[in-house]
MITI-189940 format. One record per residue (C-alpha): residue number from 1; residue in three letters; x, y, z. Coordinates in steps of 0.02 Angstrom, whole numbers, plus 50000, padded with zeros to 5 digits. Example, Ala and Ser with C-alpha at 12.3 -4.5 7.8 and 13.67 -1.06 7.14 Angstrom:
2
<1; "ala"; <50615; 49775; 50390>>
<2; "ser"; <50684; 49947; 50357>>
END
This chain:
340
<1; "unk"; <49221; 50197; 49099>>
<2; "unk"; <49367; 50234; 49003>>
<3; "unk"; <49529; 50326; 49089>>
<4; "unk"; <49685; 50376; 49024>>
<5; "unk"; <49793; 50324; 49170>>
<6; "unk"; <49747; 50213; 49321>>
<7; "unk"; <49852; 50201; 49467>>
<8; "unk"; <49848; 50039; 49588>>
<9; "unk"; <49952; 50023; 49757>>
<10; "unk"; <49903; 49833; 49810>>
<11; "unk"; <49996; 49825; 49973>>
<12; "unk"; <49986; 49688; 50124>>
<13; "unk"; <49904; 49787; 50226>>
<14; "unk"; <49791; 49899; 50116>>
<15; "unk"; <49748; 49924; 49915>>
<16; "unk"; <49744; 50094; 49863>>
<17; "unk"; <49707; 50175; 49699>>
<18; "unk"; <49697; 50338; 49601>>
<19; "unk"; <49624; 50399; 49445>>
<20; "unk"; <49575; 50562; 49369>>
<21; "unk"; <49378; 50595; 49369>>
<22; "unk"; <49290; 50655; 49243>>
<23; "unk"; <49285; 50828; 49347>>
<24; "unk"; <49482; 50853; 49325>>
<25; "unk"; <49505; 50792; 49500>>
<26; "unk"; <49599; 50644; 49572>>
<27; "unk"; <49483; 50508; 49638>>
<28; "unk"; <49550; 50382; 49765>>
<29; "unk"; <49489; 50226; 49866>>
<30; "unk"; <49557; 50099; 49979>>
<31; "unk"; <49508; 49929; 50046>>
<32; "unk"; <49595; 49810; 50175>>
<33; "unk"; <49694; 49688; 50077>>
<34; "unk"; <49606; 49535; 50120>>
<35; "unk"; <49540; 49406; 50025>>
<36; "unk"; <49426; 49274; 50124>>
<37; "unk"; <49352; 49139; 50011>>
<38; "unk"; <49165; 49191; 49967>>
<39; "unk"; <49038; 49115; 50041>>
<40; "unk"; <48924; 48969; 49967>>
<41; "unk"; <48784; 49052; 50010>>
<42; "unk"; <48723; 49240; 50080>>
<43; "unk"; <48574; 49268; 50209>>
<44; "unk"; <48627; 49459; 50230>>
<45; "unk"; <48523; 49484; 50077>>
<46; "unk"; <48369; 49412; 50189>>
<47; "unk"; <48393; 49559; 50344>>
<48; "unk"; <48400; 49712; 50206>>
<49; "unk"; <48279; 49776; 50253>>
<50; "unk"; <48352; 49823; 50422>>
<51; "unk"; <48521; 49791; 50388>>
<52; "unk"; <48654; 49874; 50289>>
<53; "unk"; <48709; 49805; 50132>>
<54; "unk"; <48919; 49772; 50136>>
<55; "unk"; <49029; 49843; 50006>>
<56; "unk"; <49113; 49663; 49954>>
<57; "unk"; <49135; 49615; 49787>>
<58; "unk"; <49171; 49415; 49724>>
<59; "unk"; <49304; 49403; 49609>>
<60; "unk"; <49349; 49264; 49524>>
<61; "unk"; <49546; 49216; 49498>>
<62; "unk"; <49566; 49042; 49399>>
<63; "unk"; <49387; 48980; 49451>>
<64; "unk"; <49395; 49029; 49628>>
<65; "unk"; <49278; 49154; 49712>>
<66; "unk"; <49355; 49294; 49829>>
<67; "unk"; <49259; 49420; 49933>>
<68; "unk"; <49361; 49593; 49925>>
<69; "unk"; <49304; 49768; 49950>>
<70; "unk"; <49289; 49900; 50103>>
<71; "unk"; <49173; 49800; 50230>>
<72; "unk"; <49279; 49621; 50192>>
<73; "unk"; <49267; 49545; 50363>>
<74; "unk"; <49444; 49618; 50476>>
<75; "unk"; <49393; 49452; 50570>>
<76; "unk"; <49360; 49250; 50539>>
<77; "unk"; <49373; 49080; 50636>>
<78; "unk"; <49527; 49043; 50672>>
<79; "unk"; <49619; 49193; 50592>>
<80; "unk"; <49569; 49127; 50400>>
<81; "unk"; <49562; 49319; 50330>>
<82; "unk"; <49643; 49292; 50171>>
<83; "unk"; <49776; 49405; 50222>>
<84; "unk"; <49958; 49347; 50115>>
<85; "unk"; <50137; 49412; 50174>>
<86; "unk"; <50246; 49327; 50067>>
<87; "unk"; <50389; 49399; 49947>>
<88; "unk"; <50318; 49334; 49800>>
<89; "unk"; <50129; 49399; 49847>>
<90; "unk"; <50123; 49495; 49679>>
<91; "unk"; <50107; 49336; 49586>>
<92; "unk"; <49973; 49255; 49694>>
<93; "unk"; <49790; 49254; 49658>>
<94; "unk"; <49761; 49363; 49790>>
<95; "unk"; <49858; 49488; 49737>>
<96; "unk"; <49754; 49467; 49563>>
<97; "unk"; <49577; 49493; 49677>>
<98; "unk"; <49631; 49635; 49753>>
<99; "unk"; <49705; 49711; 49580>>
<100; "unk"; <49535; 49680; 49517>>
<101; "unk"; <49420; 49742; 49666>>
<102; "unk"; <49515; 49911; 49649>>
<103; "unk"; <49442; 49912; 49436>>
<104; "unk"; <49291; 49893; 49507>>
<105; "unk"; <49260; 49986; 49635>>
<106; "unk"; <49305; 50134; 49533>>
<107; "unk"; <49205; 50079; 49378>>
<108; "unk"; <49343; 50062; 49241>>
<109; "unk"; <49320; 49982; 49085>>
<110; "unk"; <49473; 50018; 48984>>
<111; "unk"; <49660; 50090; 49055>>
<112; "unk"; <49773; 50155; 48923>>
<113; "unk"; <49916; 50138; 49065>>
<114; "unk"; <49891; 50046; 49224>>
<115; "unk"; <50051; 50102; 49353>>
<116; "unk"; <50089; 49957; 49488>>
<117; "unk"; <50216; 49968; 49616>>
<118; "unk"; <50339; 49865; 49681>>
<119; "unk"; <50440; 49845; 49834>>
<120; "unk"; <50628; 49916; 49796>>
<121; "unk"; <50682; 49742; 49840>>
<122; "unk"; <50580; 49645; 49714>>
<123; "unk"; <50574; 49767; 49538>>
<124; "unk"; <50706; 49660; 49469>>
<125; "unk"; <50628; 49494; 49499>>
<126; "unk"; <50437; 49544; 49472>>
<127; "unk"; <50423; 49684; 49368>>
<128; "unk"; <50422; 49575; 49184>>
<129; "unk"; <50298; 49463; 49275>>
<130; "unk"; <50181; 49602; 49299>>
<131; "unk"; <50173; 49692; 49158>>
<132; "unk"; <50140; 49517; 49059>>
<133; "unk"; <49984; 49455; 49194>>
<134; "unk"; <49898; 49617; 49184>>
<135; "unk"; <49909; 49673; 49000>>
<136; "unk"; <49778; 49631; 48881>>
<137; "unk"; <49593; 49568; 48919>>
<138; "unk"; <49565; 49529; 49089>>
<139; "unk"; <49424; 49444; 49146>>
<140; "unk"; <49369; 49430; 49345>>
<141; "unk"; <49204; 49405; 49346>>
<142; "unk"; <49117; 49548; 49413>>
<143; "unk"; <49286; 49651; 49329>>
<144; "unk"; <49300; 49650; 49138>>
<145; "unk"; <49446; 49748; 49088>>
<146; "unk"; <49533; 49808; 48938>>
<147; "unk"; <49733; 49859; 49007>>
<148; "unk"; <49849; 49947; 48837>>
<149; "unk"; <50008; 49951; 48963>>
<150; "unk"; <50064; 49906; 49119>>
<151; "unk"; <50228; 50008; 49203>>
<152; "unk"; <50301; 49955; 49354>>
<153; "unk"; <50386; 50077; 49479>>
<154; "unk"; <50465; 50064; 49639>>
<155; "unk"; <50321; 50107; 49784>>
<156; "unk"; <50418; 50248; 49880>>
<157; "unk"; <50447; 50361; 49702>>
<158; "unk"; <50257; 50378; 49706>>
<159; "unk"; <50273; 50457; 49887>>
<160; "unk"; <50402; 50575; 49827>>
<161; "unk"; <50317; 50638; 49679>>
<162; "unk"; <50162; 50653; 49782>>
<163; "unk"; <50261; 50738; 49913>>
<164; "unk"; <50328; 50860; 49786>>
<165; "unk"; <50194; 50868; 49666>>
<166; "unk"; <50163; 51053; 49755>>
<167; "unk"; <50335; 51100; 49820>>
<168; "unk"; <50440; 51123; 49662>>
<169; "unk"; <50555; 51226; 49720>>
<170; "unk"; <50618; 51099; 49872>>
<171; "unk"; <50641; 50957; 49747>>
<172; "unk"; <50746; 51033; 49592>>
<173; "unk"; <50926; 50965; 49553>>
<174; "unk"; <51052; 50937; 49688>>
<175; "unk"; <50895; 50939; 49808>>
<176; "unk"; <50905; 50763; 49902>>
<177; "unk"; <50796; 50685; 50000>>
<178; "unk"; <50748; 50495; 50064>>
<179; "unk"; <50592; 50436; 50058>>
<180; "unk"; <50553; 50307; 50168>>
<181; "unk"; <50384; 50200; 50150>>
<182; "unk"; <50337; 50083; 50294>>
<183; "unk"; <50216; 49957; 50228>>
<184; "unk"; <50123; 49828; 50297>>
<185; "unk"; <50246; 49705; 50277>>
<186; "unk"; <50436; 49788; 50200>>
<187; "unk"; <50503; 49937; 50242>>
<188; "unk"; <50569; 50045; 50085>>
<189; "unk"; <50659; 50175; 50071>>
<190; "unk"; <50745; 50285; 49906>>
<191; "unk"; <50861; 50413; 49935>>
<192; "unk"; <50833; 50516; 49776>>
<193; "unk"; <50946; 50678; 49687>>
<194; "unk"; <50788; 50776; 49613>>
<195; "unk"; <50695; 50618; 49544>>
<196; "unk"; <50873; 50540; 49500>>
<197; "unk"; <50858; 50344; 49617>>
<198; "unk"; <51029; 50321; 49693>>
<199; "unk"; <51020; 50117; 49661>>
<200; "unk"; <51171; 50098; 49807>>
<201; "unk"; <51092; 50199; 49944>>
<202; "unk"; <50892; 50127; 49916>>
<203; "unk"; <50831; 49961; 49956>>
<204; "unk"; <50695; 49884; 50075>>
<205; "unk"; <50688; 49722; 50168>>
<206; "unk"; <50538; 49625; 50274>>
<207; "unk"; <50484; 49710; 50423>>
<208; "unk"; <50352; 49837; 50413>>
<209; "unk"; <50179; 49871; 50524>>
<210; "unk"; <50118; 49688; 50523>>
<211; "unk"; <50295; 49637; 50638>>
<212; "unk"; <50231; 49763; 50765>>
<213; "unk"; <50069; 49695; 50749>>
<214; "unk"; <50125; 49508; 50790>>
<215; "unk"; <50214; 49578; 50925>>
<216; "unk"; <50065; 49660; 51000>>
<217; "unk"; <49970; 49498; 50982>>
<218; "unk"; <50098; 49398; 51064>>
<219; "unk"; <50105; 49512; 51217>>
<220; "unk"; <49906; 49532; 51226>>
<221; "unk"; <49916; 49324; 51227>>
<222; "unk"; <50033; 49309; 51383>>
<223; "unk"; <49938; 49457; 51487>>
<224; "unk"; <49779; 49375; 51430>>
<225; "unk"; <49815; 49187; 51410>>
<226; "unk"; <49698; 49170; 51263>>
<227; "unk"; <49769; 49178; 51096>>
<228; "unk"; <49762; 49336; 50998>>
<229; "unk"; <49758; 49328; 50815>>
<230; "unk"; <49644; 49492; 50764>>
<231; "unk"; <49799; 49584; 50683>>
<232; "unk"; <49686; 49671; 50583>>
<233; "unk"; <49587; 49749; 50736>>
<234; "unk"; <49760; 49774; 50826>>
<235; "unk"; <49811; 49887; 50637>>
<236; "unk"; <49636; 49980; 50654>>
<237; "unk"; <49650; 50029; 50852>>
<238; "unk"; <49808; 50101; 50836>>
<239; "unk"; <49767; 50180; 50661>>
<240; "unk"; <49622; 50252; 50739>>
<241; "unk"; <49698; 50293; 50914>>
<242; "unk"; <49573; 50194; 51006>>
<243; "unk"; <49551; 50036; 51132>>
<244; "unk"; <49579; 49870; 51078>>
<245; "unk"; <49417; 49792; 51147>>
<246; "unk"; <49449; 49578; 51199>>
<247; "unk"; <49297; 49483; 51280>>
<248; "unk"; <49250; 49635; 51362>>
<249; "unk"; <49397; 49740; 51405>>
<250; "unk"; <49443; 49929; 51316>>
<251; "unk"; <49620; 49883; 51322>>
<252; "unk"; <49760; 50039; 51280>>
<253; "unk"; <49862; 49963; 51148>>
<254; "unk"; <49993; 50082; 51207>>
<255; "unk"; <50114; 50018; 51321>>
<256; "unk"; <50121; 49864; 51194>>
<257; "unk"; <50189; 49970; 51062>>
<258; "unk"; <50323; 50036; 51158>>
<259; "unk"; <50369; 49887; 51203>>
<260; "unk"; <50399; 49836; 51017>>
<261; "unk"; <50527; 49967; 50981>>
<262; "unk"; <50662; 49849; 50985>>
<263; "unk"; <50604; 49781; 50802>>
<264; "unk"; <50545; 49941; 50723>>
<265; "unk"; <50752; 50003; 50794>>
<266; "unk"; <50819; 49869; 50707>>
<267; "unk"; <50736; 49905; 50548>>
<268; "unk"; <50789; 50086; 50560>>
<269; "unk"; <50955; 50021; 50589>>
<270; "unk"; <50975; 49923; 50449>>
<271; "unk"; <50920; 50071; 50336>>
<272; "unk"; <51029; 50183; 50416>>
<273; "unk"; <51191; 50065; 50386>>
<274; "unk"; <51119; 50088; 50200>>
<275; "unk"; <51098; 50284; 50178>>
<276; "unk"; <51246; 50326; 50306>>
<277; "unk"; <51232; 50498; 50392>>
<278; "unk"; <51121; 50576; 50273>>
<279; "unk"; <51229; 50749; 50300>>
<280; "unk"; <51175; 50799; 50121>>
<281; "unk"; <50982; 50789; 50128>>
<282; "unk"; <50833; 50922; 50148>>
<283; "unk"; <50713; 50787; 50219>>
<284; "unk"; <50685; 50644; 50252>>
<285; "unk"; <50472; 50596; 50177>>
<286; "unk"; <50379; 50471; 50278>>
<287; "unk"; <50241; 50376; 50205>>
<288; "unk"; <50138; 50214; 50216>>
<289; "unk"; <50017; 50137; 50338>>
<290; "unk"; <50146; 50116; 50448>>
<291; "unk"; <50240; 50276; 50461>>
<292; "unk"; <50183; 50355; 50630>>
<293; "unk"; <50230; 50198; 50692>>
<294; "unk"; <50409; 50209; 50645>>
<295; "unk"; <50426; 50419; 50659>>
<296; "unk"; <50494; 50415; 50825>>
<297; "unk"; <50645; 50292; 50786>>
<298; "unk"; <50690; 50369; 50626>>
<299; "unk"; <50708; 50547; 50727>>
<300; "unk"; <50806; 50457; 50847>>
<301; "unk"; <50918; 50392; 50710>>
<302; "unk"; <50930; 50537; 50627>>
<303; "unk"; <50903; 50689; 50736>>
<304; "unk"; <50984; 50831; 50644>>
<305; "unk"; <50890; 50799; 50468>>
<306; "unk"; <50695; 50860; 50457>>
<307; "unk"; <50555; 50727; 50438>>
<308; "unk"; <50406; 50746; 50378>>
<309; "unk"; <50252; 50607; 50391>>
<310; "unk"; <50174; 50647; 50219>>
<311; "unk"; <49986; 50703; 50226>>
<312; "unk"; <49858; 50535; 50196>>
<313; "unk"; <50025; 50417; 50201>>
<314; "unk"; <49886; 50292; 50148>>
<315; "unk"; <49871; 50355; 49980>>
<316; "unk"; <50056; 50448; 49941>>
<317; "unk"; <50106; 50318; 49838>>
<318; "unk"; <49949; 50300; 49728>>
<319; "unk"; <49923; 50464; 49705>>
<320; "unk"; <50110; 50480; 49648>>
<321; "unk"; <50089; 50317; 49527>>
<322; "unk"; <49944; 50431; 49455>>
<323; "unk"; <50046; 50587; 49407>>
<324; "unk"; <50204; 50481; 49328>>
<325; "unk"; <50080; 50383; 49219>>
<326; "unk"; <49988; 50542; 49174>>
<327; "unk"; <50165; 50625; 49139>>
<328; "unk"; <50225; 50451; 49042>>
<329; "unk"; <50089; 50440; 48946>>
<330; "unk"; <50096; 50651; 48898>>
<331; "unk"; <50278; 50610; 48822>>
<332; "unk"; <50247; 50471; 48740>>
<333; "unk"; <50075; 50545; 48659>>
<334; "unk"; <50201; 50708; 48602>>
<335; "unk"; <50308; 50598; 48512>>
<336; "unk"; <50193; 50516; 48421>>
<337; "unk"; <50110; 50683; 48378>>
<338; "unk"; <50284; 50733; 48337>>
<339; "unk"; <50314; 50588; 48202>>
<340; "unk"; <50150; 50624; 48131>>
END
């Protein structure tokens, strides 16, 4: 399948993507960003006739086989679930599987412009090395893709031209906001003028969902003297609201949270020592896996300015890679037609 514009938010925690159907509508998907080894051999294949088949793919980066996909396993022995946080992530292999599950999984063949993000942090230092991996013919085994252009844009403008993508009229000139995108691993945040970036009052550093998460597991290991490492089931109780269950037990994940506020405060903090007082904003957008998480603090910090936790946080930023490719590519199409 051939699309004009396809749209890929590979995060730490989750990959997310965007295109536009052959209906006119915007289809999207997401997978945990994990990327176990794949195994030598499969005996699901032998049971499926009563069980389920999983939605994995293997993708192969430089000779090695990954398993990727919606039903990757959340857990393995010893805590082995191909899960990176590092800064450089974006040039790692798994960073390449996941790239590739998302092509296909949504059955692309050939992108005129494929739209990445980037921390705010790291578009200076990874941007150039993007756009030169993921140009051309790319081959990943199950994934055989034909990529015209890469762009590269920081991850929170795609929440705030998702977030405004049917509220013109809050989001002309002198209209500021911040947008603040709490990932699985950084926390980002752009204080835009209309779409203008104000370079001196954005940036982003470590410290996103996956420090609560370590926190969690590190007070579940004390009450339960056995070591926790399932960070991804700890991420899907509280995304889901529900029990965390350990050798037996429903255990409320609540009470742990709270008493992780110190870190998510001290990101806040740092932000807020970045933006200031924020006197001059209409709102202040929340999105990301990890933005109920952080709501509370960010009210705290700043109480007089409106917030509002963007609908499908998840997905904000895709979605808004989706509609500045589309628009991109729309220019740049007129001024060809235009020299014609």
């Amino acid at each position: 399948m051939k699309t004009s514009v396809f749209a890929v938010d590979v995060g730490y925690g989750n990959t997310k993507y965007a295109y536009r159907a052959a209906s006119g509508t915007v289809a999207t998907g997401m997978f945990p960003s994990l990327t176990p080894l794949a195994a030598s051999r499969s005996l699901s294949s032998y049971g499926e006739t009563v069980l389920n088949a999983r939605k994995v793919a293997t993708i192969v980066i430089d000779q090695v086989e990954y398993e990727v996909g919606p039903d990757v396993s959340l857990t393995a022995a010893y805590g082995n679930t191909g899960r990176a946080l590092s800064n450089d992530f974006v040039l790692s292999d798994n960073y390449a599987a996941l790239l590739a599950g998302a092509m296909h999984f949504s059955g692309v063949t050939h992108i005129e412009r494929l739209v990445l993000g980037l921390p705010v942090h790291n578009m200076q230092k990874y941007s150039a090395a993007l756009k030169e991996r993921f140009a051309g013919e790319l081959d990943f085994g199950v994934a055989r893709v034909t990529v015209e252009k890469v762009m590269v844009i920081p991850q929170p403008l795609g929440s705030l031209v998702s977030a405004s993508s049917n509220r013109q009229n809050e989001f002309g000139r002198d209209s500021a906001h911040l947008v603040v995108d709490v990932g699985y691993f950084t926390t980002d945040w752009v204080y835009a003028n209309s779409y203008t970036m104000d370079d001196n009052r954005s940036g982003g550093i470590p410290g996103g969902a996956s420090q609560i998460y370590q926190r969690i597991a590190s007070l579940l290991s004390r009450d339960q003297q056995e070591q926790v490492e399932d960070l991804e089931r700890i991420d899907k109780a509280l995304r889901e609201r529900k029990p965390f269950f350990f050798y037996g037990s429903d255990i409320d994940l609540g009470p742990y949270l709270e008493k992780s506020q110190p870190l998510i405060a001290a990101v806040v903090k740092e932000m807020q020592n970045n933006v200031g007082q924020l006197t001059d904003v209409r709102s202040i957008i929340l999105s990301g896996g990890g933005a109920v998480l952080y709501a509370s603090a960010i009210r705290r910090a700043f109480p007089r300015v409106s917030i509002e936790v963007i609908d499908a946080p998840c997905l904000a930023n895709a979605k808004g890679f989706l509609v500045v490719g589309e628009a991109t590519l729309a220019r740049a199409r007129s001024r060809e037609s235009a020299k014609a």
